[in-house]
N, C-alpha and C positions, 0 to 999 in steps of 0.2 A: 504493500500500500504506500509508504512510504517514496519508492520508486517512483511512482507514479503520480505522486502529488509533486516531486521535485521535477521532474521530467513538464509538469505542465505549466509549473510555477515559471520555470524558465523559457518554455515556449512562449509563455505569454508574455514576457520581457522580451524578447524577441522582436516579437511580432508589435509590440508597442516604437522598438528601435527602428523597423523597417518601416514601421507611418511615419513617424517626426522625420527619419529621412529622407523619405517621398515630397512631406510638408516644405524640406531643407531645399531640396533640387529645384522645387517648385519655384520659389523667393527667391534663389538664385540666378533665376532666368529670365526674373519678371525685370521689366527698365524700369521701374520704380523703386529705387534702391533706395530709400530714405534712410537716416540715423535710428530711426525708433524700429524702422525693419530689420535695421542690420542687427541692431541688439536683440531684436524677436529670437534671429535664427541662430545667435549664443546661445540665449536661452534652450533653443532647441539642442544644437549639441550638446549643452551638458546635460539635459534629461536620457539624449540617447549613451550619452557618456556613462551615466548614473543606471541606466538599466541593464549594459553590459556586465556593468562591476556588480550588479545584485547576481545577475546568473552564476557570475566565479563564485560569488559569497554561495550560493544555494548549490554548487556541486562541492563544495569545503566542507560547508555543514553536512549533507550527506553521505560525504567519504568518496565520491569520486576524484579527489585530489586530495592528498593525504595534508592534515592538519599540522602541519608543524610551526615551530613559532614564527620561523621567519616568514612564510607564507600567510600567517594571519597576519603577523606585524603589517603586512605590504597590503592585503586585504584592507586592515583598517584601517589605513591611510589615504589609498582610494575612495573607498567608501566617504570619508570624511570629507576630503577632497571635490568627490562628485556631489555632495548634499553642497558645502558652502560655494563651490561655485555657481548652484544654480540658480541660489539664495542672490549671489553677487550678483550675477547678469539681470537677473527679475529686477534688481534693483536699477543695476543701468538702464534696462528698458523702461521702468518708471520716471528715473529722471530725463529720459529722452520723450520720452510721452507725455510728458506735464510743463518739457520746456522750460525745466528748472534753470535761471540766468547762472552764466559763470560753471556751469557742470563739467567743461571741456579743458578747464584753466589747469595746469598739471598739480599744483597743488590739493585741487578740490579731489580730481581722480586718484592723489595718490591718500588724501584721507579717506575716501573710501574703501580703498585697498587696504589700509591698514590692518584695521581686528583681522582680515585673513591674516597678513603675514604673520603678524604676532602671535597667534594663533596656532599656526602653520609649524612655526620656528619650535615654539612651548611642546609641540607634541612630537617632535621630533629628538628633541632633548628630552622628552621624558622615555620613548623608547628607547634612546640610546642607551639612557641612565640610571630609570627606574621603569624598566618595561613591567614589571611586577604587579603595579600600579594603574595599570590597564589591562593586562591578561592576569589569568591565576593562571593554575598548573597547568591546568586542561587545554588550555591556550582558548578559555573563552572570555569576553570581554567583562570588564567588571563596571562600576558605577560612573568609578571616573572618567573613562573612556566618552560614555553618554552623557558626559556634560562637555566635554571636547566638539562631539557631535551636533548638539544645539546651540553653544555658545555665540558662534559665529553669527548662523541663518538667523539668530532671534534678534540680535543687534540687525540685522539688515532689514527684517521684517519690520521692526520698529520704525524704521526710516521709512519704507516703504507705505507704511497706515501715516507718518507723519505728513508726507507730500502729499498721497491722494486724497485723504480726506481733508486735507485745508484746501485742495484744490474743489472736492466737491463743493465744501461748505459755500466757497465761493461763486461756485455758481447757481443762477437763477431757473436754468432749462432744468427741469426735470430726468429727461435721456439721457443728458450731459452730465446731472449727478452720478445716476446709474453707471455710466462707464466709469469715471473713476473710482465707485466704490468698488467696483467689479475686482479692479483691479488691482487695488487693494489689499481685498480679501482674499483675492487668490494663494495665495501661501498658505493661508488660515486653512483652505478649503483642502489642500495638498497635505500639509499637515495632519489634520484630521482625519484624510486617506492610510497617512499612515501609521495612525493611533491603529487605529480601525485593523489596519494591520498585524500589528503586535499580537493583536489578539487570537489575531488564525494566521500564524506565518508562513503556512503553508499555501494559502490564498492569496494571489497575486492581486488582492484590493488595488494596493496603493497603485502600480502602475496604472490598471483600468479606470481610478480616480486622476490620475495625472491625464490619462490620455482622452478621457470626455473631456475634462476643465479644458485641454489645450484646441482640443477639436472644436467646443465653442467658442472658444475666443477667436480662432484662427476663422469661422466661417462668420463669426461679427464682426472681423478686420475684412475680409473679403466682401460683402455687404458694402461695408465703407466706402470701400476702392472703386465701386462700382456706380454707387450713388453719388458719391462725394468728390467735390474737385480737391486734385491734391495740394495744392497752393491754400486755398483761400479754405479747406475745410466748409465751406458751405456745399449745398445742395447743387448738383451740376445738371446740366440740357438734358439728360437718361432721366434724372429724378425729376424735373419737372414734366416732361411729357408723359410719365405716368401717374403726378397728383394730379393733373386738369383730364387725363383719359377716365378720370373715376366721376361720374356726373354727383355723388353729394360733393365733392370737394370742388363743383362748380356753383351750384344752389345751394347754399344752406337754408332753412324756415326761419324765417324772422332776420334773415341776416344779410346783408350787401354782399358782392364780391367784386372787390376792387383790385383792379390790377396797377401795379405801380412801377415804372422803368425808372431805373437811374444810372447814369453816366458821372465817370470822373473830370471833373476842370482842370484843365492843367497837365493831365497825365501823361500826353505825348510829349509837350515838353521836359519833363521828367527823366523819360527814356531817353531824347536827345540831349540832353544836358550833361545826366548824372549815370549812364547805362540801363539796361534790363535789370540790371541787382536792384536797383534801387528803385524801381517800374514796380517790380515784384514787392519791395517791402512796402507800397506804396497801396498795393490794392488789396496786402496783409491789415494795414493798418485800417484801410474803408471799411474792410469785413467785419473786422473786432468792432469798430465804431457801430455799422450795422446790427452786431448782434447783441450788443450792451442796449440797444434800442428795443429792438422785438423783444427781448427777454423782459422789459418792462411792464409789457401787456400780455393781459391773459386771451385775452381774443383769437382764435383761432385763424395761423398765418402760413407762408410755404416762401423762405429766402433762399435764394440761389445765385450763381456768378451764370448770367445768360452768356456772356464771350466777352475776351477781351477786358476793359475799364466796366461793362457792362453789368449792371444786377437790377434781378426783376423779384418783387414783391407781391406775395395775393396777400390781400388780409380779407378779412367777415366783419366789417366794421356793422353793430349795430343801430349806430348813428354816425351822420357823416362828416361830425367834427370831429369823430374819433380820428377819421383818416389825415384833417386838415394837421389835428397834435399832432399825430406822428411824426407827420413830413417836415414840422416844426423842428421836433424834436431829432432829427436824423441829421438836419442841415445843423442844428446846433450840437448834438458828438461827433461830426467830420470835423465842424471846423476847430474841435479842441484836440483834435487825434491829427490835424494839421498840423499843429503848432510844434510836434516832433519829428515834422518832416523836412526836408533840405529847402523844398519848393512849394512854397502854400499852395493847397488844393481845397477846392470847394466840393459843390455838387448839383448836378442838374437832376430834376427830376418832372417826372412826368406822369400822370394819371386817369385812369377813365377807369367806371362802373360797367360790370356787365351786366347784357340786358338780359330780363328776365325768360325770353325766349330762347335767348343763343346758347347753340349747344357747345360750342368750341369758344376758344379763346383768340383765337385769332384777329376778327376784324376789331374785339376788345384791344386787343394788343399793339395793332397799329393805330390805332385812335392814341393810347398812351407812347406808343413811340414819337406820334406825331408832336403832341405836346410835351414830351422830354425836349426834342429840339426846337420847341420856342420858347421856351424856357431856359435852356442854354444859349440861345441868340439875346434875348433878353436882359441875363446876366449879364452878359460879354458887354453890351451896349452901357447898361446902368456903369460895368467896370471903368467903359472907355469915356461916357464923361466925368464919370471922378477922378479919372489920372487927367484929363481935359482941365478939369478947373484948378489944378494943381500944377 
């Protein structure tokens, strides 16, 4: 019986290393190489890292590889090894994920690093010195050992609940909570797999807990990717032609649906001026401005980057001064999310209601196209006699 539970235990470790590598190749190949991706797929190899070293540990245990001490010594420092690095990278991928300022500075990375080495060094020296200490006769692990084991990943884990949940707290969106807490918790939730564990160690809980937790996350990043423009993290042209092909997210009861265009001032100059780098932090900063706006109201809304300096807004404005604040309120967070840019930027904007027969959004759309660009003519004009009388 025994046989045969270790024989599965391992399969299943296995078979968990040949997903996360599949998952690996995958990111690999994709042209979207972001920072928080690249730290994804550490993460990834040290869990496939950590599930190899379980099968050695599970043919040791069993007697297919004879137990001697040097061989567990090396065992448990593997072991140790693949839990805190995966602790570590989870962490990198956090601070790449939350956009934590200053994370890259070598200083900051080598604090991070630290508790591993120290760590690292301490258990190294006490093998050397006092292996006693950690193995008994048997050459099985003793208490001390298991605090070597946690010491590391809990200090990380701590850092980990500290960034995303002050990064939740901070935000307004609802969904936007959820992902950082998610993420968060994710150790809590791996952890607990391997509580769970302990208890039947013969039942490969813990990786089948690592390998859903990672499965959902990896197919809510993909969702993202799909929907989401990667720059500006708003809603892209894919996601909007599927919230207006849904007819209640065209008609609500009791409620308007207005569609709203807006355009950046100034932006091409921007690009000619100061490059694309600076083009790009430029339609980062409209965005954030944008969404510090809609997260103020509870009114049911759909924000996206249409192309280019381009973003188009639907709101369900109950009444239609609601729409007038808004637009208030939008020109007034660009122009203070300006004030850290190289090249003042404004914003044009433009608007029309759709009518209660039209199934599409379309000739709504060009109606509020129409009036984004008199509105930016407009602008330009009011601009050119006040530079005029000056």
């Amino acid at each position: 019986m025994m046989y045969r539970f270790s024989i599965f235990y391992i399969e299943a470790n296995l078979v968990c290393s040949v997903v996360f590598g599949i998952l690996l190749l995958h990111n690999y190949f994709n042209i979207d190489r972001q920072e928080k991706q690249i730290k994804f797929d550490q993460v990834l190899i040290s869990f496939i890292f950590y599930f190899l070293v379980d099968c050695l540990w599970a043919a040791i245990i069993d007697g297919y590889i004879p137990k001697s001490r040097p061989m567990m010594i090396f065992e448990c420092f593997l072991i140790y090894i693949s839990m805190a690095a995966t602790m570590y990278f989870w962490l990198q991928f956090v601070l790449a994920y939350e956009q934590v300022p200053h994370r890259n500075r070598k200083i900051n990375k080598f604090a991070v690093l630290f508790p591993f080495i120290v760590s690292t060094l301490a258990m190294i020296l006490n093998f050397i010195l006092a292996p006693d200490v950690l193995l008994n006769a048997n050459n099985d692990t003793l208490p001390a050992y298991n605090i070597y084991l946690v010491a590391v990943p809990y200090i990380y884990m701590g850092a980990i609940l500290f960034y995303t949940l002050r990064k939740a707290h901070a935000e307004e969106s609802i969904s936007e909570k959820r992902k950082h807490i998610f993420i968060g918790i994710f150790p809590l939730m791996v952890i607990a797999g391997g509580l769970i564990q302990m208890m039947h160690p013969y039942i490969p809980i813990y990786c089948f807990t690592v390998l859903i937790l990672m499965l959902l996350f990896y197919i809510q990043s993909i969702e993202l990717r799909i929907s989401m423009d990667p720059l500006t993290n708003l809603n892209n042209r894919g996601q909007l032609t599927r919230y207006v092909a849904q007819e209640s997210n065209l008609h609500m009861e009791g409620r308007d649906t207005v569609l709203i265009m807006m355009d950046i001032d100034g932006f091409k100059q921007i690009n000619d001026t100061y490059g694309h780098a600076e083009g790009d932090k430029a339609l980062v900063r409209v965005s954030n401005a944008l969404k510090r706006t809609v997260n103020k109201y509870s009114m049911p809304m759909f924000l996206g980057r249409y192309g280019g300096d381009e973003f188009i807004l639907i709101i369900h404005p109950t009444d239609p001064a609601e729409t007038d604040q808004l637009i208030q309120e939008i020109r007034k967070e660009v122009a203070e999310e300006a004030k850290n840019m190289p090249n003042p930027v404004g914003i044009s904007i433009g608007y029309d209601t759709l009518g209660k027969e039209e199934k599409t959004i379309q000739n709504c759309l060009r109606r509020a196209d129409n009036n984004l660009y008199k509105d930016k003519k407009e602008r330009k004009s009011r601009a050119s006699e006040t530079a005029a009388r000056f």
